[in-house]
C-alpha positions in Angstrom: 77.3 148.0 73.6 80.4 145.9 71.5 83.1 147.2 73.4 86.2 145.7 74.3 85.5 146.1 77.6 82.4 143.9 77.2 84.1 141.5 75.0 86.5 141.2 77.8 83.5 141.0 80.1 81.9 138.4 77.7 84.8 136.3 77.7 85.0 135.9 81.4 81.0 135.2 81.3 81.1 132.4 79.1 83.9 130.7 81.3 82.3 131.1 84.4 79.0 130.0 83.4 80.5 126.9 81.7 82.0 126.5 85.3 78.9 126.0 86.6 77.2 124.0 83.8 74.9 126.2 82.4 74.9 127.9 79.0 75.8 130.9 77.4 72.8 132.8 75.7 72.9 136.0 74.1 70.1 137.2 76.4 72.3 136.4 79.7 75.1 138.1 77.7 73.0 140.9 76.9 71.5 141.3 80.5 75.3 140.9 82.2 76.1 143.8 79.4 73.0 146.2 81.1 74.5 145.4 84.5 78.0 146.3 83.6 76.7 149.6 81.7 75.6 151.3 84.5 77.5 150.6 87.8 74.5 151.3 90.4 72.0 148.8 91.7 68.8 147.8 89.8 66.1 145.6 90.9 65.0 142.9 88.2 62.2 145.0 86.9 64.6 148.2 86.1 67.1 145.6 84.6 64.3 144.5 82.3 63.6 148.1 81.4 67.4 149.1 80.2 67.2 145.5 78.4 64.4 145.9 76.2 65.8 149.6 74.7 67.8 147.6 72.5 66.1 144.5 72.6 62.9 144.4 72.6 61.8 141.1 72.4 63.2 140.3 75.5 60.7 138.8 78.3 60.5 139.4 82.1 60.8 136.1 82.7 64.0 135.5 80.3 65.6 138.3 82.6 64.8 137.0 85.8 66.3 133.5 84.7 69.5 135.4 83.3 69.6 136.9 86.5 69.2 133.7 88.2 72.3 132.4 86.2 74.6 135.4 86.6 74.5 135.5 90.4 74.9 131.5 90.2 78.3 131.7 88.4 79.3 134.3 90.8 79.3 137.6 88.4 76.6 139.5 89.5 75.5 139.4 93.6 72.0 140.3 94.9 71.6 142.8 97.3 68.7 143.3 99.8 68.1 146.2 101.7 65.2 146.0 103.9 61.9 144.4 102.7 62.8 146.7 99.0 62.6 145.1 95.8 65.9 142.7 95.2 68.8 144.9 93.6 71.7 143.4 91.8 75.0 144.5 91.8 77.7 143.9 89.4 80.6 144.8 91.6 82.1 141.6 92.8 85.1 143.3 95.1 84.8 143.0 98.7 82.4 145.9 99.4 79.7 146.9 101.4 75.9 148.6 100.7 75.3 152.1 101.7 71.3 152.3 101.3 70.2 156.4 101.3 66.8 156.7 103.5 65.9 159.8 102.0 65.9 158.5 98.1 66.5 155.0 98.7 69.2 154.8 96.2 72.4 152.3 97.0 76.0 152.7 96.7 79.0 150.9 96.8 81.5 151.4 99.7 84.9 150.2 99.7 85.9 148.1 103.3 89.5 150.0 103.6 87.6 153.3 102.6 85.1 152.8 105.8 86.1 153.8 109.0 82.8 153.3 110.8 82.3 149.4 109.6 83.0 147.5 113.0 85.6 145.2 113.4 83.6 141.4 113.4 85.0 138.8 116.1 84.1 135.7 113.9 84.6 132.7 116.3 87.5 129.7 114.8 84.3 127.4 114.1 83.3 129.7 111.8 84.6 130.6 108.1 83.6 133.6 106.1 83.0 133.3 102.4 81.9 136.4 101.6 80.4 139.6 103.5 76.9 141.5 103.3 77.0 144.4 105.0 74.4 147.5 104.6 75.0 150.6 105.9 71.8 153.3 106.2 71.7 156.7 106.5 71.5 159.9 104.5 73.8 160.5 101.4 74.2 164.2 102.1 76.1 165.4 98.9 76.3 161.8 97.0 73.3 162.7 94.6 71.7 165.7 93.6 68.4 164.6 95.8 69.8 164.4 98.8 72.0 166.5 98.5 69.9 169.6 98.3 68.0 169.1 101.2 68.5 170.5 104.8 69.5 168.7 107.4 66.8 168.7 109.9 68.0 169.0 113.9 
């Protein structure tokens, strides 16, 4: 997983965790690495699963607490979707959660690219640091599970 891409990656990791005190490890570099690899939504367990293909002394616990430490210095956000496991999502650009409720899988939906996300009235008292929004329905067409079935009337 050396690429530049995840030197770059690494880079930016090291100075954002310094940011907020903590270390860098080779195991939070590693998990951040799984994270960025594939751009969909894991829960903790699946993270530890991809870690320990290519290294295998890794520990569930080690990967929760890299976890921990990733979405404290602000490069990887959690996302829940009803009462599911917690996924985690690498994708720090304002977006918001599309969660499929045929096959349960999560996407990634870009605010200018969705139409049907209401505008919010958010009253002068208030200020917005970041937005959580999920969206459910069926992702007709988005993967290969879904997309197969019939729409039932």
């Amino acid at each position: 997983m050396a690429t530049d891409h995840f030197s770059a990656a690494g880079k930016s990791l090291n100075k954002r965790l310094a940011e907020k005190g903590l270390r860098t490890t080779s195991q939070r570099q590693h998990v951040y690495e799984v994270l960025l690899s594939q751009r969909d939504h894991p829960s903790a367990e699946e993270v530890f699963m991809r870690a320990k293909q290519s290294k295998p002394e890794i520990s569930m616990a080690t990967v929760y607490n890299s976890l921990d430490a990733l979405v404290k210095c602000g490069v990887v956000r959690q996302v829940n979707v009803d009462r599911g496991a917690t996924l985690f999502c690498s994708n720090m650009s304002e977006h918001v959660h599309f969660s499929c409720d045929d096959c349960g899988k999560v996407f990634d939906i870009s605010l200018k690219d969705s139409p049907q996300v209401p505008e919010v009235d958010v009253p002068s008292e208030f200020q917005v640091r970041k937005i959580d929004i999920a969206l459910h329905g069926r992702c007709t067409g988005k993967c290969n599970d879904c997309g197969q079935k019939e729409t039932i009337a």
